[in-house]
PyMOL commands that place a pseudoatom at each C-alpha (Angstrom):
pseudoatom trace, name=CA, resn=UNK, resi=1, chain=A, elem=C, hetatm=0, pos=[12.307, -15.934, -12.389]
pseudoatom trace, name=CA, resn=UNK, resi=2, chain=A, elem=C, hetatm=0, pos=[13.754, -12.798, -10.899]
pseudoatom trace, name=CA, resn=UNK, resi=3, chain=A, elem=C, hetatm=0, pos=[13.380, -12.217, -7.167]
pseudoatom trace, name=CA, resn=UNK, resi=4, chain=A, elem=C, hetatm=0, pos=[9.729, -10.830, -6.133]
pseudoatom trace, name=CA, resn=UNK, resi=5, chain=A, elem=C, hetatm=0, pos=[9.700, -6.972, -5.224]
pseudoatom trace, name=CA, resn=UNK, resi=6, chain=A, elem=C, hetatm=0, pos=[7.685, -5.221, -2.885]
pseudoatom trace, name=CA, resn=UNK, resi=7, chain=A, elem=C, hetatm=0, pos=[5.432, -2.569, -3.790]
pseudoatom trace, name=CA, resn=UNK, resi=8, chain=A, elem=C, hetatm=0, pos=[6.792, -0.428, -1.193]
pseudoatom trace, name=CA, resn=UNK, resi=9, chain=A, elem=C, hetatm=0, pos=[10.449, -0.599, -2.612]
pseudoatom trace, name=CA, resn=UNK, resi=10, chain=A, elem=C, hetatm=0, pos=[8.717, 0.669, -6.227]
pseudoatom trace, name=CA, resn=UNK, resi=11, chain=A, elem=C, hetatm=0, pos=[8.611, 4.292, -4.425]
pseudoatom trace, name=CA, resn=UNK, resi=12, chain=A, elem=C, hetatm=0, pos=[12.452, 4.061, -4.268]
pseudoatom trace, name=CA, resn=UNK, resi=13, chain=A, elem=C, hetatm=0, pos=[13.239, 3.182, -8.007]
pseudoatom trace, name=CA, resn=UNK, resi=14, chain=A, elem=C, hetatm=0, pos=[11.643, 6.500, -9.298]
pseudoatom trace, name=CA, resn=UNK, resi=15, chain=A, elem=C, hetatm=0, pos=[8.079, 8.431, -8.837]
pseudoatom trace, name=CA, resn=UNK, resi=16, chain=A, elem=C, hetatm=0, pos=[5.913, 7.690, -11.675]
pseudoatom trace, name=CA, resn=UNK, resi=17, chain=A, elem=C, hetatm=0, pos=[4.389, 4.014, -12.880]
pseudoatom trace, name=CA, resn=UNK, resi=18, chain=A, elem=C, hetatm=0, pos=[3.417, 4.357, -16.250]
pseudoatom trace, name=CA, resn=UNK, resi=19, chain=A, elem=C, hetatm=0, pos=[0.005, 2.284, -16.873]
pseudoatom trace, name=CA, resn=UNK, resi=20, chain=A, elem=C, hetatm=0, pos=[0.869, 0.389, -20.037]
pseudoatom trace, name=CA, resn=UNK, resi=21, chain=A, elem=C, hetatm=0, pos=[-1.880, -0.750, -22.319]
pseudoatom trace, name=CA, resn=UNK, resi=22, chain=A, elem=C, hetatm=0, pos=[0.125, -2.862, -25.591]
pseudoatom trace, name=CA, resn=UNK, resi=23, chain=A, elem=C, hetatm=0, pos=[-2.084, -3.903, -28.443]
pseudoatom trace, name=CA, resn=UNK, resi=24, chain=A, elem=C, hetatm=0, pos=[0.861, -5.896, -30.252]
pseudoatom trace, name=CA, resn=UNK, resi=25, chain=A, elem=C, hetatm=0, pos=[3.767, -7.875, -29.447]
pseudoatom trace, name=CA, resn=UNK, resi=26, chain=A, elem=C, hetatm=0, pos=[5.935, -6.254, -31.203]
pseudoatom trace, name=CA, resn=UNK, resi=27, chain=A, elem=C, hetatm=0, pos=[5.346, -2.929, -29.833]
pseudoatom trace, name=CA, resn=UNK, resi=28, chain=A, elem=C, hetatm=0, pos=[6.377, -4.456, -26.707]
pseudoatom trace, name=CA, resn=UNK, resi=29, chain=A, elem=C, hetatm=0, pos=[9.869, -4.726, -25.979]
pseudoatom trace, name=CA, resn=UNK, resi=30, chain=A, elem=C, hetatm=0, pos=[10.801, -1.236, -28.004]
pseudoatom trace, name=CA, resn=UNK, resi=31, chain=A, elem=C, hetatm=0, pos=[8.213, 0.519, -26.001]
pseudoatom trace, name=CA, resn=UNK, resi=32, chain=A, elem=C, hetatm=0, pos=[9.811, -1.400, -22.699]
pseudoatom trace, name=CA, resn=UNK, resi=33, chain=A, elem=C, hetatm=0, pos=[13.771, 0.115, -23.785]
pseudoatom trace, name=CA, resn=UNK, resi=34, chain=A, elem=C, hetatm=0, pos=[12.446, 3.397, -24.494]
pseudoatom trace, name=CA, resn=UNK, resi=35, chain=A, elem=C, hetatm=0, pos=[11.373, 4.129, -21.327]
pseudoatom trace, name=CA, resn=UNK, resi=36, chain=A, elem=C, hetatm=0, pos=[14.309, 2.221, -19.561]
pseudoatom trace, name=CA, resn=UNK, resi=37, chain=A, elem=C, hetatm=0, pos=[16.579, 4.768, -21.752]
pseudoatom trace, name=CA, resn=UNK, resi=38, chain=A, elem=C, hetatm=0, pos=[14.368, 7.592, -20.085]
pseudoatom trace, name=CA, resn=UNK, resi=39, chain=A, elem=C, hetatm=0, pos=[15.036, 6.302, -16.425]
pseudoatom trace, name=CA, resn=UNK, resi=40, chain=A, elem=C, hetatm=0, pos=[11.769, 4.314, -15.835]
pseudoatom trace, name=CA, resn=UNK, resi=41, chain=A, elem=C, hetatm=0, pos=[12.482, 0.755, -15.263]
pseudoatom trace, name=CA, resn=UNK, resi=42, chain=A, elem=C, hetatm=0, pos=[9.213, 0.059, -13.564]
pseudoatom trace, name=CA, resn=UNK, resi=43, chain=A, elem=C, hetatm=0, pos=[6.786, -0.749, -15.922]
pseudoatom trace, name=CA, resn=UNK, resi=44, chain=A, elem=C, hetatm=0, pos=[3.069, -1.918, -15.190]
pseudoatom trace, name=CA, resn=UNK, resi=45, chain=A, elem=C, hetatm=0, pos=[1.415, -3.650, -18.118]
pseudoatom trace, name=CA, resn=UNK, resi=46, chain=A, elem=C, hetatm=0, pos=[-1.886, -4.463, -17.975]
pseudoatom trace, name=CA, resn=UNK, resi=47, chain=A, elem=C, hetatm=0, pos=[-4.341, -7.363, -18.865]
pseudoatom trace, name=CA, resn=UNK, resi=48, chain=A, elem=C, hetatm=0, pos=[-6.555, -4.839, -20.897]
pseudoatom trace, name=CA, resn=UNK, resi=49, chain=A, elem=C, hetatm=0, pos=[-5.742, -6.480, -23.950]
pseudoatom trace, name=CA, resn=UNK, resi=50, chain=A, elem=C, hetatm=0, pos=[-5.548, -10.319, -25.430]
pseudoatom trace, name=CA, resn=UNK, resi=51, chain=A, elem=C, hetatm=0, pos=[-2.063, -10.128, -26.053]
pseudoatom trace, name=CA, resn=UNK, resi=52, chain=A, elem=C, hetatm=0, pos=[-1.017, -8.151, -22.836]
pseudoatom trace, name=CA, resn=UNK, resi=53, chain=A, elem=C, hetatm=0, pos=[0.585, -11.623, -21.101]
pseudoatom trace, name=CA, resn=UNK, resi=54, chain=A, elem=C, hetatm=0, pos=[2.897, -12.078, -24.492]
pseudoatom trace, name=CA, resn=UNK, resi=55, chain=A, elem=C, hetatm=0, pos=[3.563, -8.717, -24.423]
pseudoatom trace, name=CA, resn=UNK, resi=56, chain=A, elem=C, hetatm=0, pos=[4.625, -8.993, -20.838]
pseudoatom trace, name=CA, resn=UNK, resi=57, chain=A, elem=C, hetatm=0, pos=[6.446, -12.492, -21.709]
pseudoatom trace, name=CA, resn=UNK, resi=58, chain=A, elem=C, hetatm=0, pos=[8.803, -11.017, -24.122]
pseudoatom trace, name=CA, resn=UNK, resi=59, chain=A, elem=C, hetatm=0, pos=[9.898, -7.792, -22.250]
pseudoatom trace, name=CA, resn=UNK, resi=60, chain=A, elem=C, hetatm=0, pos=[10.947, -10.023, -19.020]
pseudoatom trace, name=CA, resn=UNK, resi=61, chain=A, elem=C, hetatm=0, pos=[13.150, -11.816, -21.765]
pseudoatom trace, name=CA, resn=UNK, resi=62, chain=A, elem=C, hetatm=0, pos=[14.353, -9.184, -23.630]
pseudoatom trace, name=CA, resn=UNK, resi=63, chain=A, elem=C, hetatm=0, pos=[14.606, -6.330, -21.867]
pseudoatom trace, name=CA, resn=UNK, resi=64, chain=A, elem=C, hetatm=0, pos=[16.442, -7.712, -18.191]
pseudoatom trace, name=CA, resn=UNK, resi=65, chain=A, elem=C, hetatm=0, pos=[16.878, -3.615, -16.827]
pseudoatom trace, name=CA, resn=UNK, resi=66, chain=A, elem=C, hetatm=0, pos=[12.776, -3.588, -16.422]
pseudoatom trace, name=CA, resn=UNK, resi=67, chain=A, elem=C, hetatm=0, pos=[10.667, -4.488, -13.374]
pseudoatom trace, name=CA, resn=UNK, resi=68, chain=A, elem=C, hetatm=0, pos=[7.748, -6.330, -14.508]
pseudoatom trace, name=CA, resn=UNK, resi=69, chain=A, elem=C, hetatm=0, pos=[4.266, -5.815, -13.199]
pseudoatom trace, name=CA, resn=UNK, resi=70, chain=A, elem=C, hetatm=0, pos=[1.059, -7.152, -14.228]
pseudoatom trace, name=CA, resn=UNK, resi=71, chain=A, elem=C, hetatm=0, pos=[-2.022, -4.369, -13.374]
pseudoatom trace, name=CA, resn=UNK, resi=72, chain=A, elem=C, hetatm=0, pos=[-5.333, -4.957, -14.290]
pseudoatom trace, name=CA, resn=UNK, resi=73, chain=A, elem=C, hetatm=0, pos=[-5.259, -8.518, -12.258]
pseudoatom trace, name=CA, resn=UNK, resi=74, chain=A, elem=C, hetatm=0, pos=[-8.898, -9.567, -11.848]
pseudoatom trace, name=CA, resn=UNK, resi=75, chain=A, elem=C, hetatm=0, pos=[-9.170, -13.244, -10.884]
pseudoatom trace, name=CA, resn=UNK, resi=76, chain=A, elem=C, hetatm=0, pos=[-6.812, -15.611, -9.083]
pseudoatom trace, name=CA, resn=UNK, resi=77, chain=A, elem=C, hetatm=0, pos=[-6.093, -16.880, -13.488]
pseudoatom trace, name=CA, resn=UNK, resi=78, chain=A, elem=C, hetatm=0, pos=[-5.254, -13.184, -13.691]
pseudoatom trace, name=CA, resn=UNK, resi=79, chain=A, elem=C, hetatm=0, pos=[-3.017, -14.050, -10.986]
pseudoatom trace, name=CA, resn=UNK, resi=80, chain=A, elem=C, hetatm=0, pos=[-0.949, -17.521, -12.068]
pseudoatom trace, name=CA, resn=UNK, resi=81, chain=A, elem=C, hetatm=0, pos=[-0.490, -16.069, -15.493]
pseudoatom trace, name=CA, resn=UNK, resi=82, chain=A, elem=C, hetatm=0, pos=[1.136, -13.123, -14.560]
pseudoatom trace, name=CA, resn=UNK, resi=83, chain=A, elem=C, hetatm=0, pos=[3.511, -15.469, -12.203]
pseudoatom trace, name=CA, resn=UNK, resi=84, chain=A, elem=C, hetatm=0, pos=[3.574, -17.519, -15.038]
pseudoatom trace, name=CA, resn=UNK, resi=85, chain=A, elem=C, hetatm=0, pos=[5.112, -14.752, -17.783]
pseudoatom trace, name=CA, resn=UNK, resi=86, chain=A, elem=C, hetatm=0, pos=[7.949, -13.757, -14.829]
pseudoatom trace, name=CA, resn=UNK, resi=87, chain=A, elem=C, hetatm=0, pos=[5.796, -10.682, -13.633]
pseudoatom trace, name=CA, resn=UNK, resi=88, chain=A, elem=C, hetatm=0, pos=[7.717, -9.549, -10.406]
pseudoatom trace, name=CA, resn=UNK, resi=89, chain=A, elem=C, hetatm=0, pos=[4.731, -7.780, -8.965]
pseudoatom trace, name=CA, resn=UNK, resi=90, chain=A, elem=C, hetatm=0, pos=[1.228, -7.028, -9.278]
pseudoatom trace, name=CA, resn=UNK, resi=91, chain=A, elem=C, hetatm=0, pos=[-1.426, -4.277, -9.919]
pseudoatom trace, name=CA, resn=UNK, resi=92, chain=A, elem=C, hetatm=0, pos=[-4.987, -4.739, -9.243]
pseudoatom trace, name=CA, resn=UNK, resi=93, chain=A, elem=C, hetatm=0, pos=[-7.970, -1.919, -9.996]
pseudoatom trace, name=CA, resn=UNK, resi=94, chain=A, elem=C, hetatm=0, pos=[-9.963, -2.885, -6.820]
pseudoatom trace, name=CA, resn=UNK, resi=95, chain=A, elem=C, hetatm=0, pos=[-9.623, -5.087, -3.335]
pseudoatom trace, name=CA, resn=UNK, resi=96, chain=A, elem=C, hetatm=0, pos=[-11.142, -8.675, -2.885]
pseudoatom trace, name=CA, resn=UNK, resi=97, chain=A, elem=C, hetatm=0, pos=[-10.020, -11.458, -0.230]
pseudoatom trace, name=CA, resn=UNK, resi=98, chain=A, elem=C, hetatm=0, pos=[-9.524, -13.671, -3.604]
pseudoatom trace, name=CA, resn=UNK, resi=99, chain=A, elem=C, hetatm=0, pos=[-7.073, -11.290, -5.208]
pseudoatom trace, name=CA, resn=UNK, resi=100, chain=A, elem=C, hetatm=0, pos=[-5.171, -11.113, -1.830]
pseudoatom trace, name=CA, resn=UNK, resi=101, chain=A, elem=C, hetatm=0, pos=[-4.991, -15.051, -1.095]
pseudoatom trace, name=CA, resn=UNK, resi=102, chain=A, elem=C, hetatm=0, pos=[-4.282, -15.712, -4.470]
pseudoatom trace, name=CA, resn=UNK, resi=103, chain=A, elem=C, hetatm=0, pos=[-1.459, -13.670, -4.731]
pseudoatom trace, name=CA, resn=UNK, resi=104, chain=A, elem=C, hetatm=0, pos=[-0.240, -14.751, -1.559]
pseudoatom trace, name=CA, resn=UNK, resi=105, chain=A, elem=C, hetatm=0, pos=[-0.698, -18.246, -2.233]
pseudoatom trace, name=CA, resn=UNK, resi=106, chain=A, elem=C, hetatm=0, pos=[1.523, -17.479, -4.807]
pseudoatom trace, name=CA, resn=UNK, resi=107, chain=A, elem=C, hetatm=0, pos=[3.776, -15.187, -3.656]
pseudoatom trace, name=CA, resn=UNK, resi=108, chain=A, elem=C, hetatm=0, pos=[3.078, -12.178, -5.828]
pseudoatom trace, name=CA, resn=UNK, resi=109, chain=A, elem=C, hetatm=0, pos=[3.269, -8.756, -4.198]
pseudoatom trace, name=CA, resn=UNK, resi=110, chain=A, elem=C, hetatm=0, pos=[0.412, -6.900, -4.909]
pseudoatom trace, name=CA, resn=UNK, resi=111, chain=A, elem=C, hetatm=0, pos=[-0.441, -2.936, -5.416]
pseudoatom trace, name=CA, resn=UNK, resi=112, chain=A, elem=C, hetatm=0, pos=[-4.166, -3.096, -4.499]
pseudoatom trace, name=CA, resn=UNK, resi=113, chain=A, elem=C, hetatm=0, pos=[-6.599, -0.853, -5.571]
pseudoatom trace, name=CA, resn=UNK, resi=114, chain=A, elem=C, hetatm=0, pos=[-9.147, 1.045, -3.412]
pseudoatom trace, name=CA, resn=UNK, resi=115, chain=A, elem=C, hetatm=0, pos=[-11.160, 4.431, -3.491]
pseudoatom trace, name=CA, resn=UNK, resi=116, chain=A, elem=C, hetatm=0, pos=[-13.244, 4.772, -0.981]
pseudoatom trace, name=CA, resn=UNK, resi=117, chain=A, elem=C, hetatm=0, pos=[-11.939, 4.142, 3.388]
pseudoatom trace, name=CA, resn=UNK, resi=118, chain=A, elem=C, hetatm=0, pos=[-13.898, 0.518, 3.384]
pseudoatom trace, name=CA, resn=UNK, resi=119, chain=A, elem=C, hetatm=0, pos=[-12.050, -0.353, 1.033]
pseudoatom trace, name=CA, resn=UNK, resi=120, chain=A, elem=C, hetatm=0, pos=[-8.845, 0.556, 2.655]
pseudoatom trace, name=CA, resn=UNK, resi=121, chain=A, elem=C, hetatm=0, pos=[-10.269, -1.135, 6.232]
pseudoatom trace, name=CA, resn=UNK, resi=122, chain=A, elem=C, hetatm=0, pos=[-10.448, -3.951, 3.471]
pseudoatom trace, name=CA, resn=UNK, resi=123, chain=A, elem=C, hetatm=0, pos=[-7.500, -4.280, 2.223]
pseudoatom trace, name=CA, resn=UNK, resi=124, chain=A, elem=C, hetatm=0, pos=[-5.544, -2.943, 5.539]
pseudoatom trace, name=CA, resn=UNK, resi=125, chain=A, elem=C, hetatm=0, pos=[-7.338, -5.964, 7.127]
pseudoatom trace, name=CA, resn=UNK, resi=126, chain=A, elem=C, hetatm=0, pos=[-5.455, -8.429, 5.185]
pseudoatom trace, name=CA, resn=UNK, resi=127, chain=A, elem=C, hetatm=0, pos=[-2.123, -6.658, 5.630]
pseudoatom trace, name=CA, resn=UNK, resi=128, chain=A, elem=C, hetatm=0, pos=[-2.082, -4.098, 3.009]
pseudoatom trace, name=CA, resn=UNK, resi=129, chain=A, elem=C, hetatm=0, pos=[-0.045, -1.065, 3.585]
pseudoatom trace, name=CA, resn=UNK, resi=130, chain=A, elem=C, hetatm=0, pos=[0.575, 0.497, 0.633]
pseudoatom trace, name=CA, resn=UNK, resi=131, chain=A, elem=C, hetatm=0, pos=[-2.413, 0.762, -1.799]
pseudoatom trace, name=CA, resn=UNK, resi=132, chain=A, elem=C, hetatm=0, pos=[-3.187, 1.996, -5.414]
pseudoatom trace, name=CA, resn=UNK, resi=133, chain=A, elem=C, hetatm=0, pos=[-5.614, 5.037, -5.338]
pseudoatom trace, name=CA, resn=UNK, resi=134, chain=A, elem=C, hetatm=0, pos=[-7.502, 4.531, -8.329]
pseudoatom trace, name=CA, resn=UNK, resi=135, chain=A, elem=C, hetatm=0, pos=[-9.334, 5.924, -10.383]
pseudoatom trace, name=CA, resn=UNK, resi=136, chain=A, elem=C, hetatm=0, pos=[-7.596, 8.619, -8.324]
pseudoatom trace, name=CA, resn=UNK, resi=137, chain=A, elem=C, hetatm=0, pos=[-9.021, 11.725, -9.979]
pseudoatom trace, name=CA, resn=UNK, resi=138, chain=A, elem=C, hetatm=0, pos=[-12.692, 10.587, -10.568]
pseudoatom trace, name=CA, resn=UNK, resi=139, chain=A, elem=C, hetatm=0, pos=[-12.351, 9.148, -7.125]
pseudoatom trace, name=CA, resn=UNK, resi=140, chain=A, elem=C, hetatm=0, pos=[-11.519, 12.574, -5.179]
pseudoatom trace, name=CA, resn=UNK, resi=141, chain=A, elem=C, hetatm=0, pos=[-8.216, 13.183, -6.091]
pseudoatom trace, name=CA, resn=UNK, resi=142, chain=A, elem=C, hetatm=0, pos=[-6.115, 15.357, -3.749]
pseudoatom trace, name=CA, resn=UNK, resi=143, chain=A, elem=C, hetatm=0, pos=[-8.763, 16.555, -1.779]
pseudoatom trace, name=CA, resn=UNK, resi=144, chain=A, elem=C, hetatm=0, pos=[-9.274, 12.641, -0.997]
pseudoatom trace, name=CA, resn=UNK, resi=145, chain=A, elem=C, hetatm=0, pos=[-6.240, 11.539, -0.547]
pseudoatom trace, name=CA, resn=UNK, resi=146, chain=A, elem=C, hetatm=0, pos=[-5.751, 14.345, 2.584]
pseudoatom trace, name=CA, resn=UNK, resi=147, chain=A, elem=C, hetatm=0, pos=[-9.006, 12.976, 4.107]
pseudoatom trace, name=CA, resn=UNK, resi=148, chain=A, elem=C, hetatm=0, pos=[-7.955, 9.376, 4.058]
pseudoatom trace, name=CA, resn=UNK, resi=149, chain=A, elem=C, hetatm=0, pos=[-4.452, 10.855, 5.939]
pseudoatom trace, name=CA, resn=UNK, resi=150, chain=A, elem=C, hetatm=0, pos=[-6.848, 11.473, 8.996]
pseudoatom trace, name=CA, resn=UNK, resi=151, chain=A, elem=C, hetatm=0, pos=[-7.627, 7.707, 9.917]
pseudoatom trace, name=CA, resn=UNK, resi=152, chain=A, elem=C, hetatm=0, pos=[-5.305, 6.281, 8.193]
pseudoatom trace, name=CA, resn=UNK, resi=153, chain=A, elem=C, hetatm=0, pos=[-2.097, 7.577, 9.181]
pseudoatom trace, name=CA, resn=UNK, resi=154, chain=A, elem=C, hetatm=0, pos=[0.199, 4.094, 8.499]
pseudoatom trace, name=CA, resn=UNK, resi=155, chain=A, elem=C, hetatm=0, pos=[-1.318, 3.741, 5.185]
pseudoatom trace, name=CA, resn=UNK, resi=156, chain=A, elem=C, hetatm=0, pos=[0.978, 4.717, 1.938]
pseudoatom trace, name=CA, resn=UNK, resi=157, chain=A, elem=C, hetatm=0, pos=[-0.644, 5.386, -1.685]
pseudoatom trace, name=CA, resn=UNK, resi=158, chain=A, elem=C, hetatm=0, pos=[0.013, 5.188, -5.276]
pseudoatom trace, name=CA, resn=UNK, resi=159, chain=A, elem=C, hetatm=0, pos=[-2.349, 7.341, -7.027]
pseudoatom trace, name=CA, resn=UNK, resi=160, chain=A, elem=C, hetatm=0, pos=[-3.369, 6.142, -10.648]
pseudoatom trace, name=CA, resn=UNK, resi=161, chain=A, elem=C, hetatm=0, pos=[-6.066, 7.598, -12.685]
pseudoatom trace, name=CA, resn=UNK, resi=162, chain=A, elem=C, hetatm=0, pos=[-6.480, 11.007, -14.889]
pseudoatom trace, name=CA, resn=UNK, resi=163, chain=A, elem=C, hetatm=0, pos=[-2.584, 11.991, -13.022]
pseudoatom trace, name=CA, resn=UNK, resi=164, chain=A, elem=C, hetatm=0, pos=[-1.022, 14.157, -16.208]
pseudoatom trace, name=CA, resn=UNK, resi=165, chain=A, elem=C, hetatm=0, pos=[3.183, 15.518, -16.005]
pseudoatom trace, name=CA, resn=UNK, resi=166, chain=A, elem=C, hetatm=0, pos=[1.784, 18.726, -14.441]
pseudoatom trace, name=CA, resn=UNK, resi=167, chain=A, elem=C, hetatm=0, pos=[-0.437, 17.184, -11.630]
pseudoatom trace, name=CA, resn=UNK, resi=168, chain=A, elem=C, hetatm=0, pos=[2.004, 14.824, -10.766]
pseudoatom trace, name=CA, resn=UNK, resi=169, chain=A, elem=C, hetatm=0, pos=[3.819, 16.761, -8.653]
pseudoatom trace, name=CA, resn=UNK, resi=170, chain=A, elem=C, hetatm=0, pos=[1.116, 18.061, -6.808]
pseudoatom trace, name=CA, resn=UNK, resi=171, chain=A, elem=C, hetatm=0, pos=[0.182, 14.304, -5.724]
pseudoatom trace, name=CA, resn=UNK, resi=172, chain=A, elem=C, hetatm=0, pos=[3.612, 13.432, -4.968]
pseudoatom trace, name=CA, resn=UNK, resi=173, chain=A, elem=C, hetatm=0, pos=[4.168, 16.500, -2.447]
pseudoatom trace, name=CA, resn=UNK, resi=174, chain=A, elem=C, hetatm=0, pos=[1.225, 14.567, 0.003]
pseudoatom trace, name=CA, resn=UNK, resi=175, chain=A, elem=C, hetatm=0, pos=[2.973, 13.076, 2.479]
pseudoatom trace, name=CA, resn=UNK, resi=176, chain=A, elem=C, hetatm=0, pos=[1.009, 9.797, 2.175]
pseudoatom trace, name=CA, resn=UNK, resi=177, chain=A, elem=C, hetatm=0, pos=[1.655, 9.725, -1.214]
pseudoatom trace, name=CA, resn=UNK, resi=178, chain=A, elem=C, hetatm=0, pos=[5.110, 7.598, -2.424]
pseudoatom trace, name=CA, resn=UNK, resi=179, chain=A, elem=C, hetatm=0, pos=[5.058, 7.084, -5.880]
pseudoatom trace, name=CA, resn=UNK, resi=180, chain=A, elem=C, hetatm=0, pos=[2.125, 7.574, -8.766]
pseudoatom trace, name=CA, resn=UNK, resi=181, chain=A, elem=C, hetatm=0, pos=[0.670, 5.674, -11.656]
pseudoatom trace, name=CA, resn=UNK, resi=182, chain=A, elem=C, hetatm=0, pos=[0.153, 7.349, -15.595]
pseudoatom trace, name=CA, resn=UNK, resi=183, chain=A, elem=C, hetatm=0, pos=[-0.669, 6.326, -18.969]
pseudoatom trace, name=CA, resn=UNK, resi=184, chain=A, elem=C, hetatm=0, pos=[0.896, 10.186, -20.038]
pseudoatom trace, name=CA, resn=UNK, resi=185, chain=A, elem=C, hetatm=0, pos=[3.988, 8.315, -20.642]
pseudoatom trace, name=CA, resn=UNK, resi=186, chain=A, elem=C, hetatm=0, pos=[2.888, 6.400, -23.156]
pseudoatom trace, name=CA, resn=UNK, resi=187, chain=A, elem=C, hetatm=0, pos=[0.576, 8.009, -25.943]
pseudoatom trace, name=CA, resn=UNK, resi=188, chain=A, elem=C, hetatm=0, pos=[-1.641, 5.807, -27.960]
pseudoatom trace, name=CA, resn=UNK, resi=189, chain=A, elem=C, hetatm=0, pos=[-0.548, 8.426, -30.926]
pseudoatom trace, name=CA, resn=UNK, resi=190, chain=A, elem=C, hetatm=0, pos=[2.897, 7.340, -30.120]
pseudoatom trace, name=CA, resn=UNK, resi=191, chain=A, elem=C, hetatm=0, pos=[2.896, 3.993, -29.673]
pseudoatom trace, name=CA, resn=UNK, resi=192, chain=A, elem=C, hetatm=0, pos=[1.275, 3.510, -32.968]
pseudoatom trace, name=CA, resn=UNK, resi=193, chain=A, elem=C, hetatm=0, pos=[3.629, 5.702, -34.383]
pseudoatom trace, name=CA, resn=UNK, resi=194, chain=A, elem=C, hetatm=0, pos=[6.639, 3.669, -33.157]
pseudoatom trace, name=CA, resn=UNK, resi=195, chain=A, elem=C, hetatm=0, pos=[7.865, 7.283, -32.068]
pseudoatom trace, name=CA, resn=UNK, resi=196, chain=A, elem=C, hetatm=0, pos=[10.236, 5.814, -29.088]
pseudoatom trace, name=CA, resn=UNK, resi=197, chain=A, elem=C, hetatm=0, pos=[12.158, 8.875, -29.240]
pseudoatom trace, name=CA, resn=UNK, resi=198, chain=A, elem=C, hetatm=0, pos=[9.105, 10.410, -27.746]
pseudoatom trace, name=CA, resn=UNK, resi=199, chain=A, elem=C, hetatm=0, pos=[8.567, 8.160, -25.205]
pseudoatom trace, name=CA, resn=UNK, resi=200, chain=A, elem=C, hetatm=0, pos=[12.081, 8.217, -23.821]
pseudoatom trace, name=CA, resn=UNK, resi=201, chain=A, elem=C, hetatm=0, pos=[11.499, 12.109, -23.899]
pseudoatom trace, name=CA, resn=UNK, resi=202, chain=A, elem=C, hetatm=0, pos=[7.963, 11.567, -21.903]
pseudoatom trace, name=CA, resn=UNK, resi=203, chain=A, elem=C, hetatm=0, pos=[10.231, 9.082, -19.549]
pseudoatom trace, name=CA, resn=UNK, resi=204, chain=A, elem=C, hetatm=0, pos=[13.170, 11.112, -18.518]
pseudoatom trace, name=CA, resn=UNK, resi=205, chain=A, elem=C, hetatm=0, pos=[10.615, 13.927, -17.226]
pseudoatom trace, name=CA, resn=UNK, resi=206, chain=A, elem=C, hetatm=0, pos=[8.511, 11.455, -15.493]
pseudoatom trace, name=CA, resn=UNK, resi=207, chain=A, elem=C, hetatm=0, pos=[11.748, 10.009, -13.916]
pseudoatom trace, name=CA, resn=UNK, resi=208, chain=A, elem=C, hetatm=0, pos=[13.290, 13.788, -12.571]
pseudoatom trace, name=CA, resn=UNK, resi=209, chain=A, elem=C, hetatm=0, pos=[9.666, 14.479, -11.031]
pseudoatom trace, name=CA, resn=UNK, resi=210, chain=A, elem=C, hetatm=0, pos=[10.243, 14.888, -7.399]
pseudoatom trace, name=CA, resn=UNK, resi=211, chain=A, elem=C, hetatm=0, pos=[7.541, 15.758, -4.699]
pseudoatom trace, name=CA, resn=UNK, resi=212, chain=A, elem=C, hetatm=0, pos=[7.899, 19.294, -2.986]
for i in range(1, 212): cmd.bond("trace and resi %d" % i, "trace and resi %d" % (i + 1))
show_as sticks, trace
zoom trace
């Protein structure tokens, strides 16, 4: 398996996460190389489907330039599989002590997800630093993000949620924000459409975004 990465050392491979939702095997690993082509080699793929874990499987085989993450982790199962398909990191959409011990337990660095300050004093409590704002624009979006700033000035984010190519920026320019999460990268049009052309396009301006 390929060495574990911190979430923190995500921010320093390139600015956007694209939120990956695969519906097919197949679609997999030519989805994974067309955004590798584009510059994005960090790649969350979540468990929102049956075949996601495959799906996950076969782009840690096949496609060796991606960083694999497994979002969506629910359960400490959640957890083991996505060791267990060579995930290097994981992505979860809320905080709870058993997501943190069981990725511990298994040495999976974990993105956690909060949206309201308990849940940060949550997650913070059990060593947390760097957390997933999510869903970041239902949840208060920028506006939020500056309030949580106030108390919690040693705590980094990665806002996910309703984020589009021309409110990316915007997030990125907050200090306390280090890297961001989108689905905009890759279209359920496009995907179905096998149009990788597009994606790489949708990559390479997600990968020259850069906060002000």
């Amino acid at each position: 398996m390929e060495k574990m990465i911190e979430p923190h050392q995500l921010a320093a491979l390139g600015p956007v996460i694209p939120v990956i939702v695969l519906h097919s095997v197949e679609e997999a690993v030519p989805l994974a190389r067309a955004l590798v082509a584009g510059g994005v080699r960090v790649l969350e793929v979540t468990l929102r489907t049956p075949v996601a874990i495959d799906c996950m499987r076969a782009i840690v085989r096949e496609v060796p330039d991606a960083i694999v993450g497994a979002g969506t982790l629910r359960t400490a199962a959640d957890v083991r599989a996505a060791v267990d398909a060579g995930c290097v990191f994981g992505v979860s959409p809320g905080y709870t002590a058993e997501i943190g011990q069981a990725c511990r337990g298994l040495g999976l660095p974990l993105l956690p997800g909060v949206a309201t300050a308990s849940e940060v004093m949550a997650a913070s409590a059990d060593g947390y630093r760097f957390l997933k704002f999510f869903p970041a624009t239902a949840a208060g979006g920028i506006p939020m993000l500056k309030a949580l700033a106030g108390p919690f000035p040693d705590i980094d984010f990665c806002p996910t949620g309703g984020i589009t190519l021309q409110t990316a920026p915007q997030f990125l320019a907050l200090p306390n924000v280090k890297v961001c999460g989108g689905s905009w990268l890759t279209p359920a049009d496009a995907v179905a459409a096998k149009d990788w052309g597009r994606i790489t396009q949708l990559a390479r301006e997600a990968a020259s975004l850069r906060g002000a």
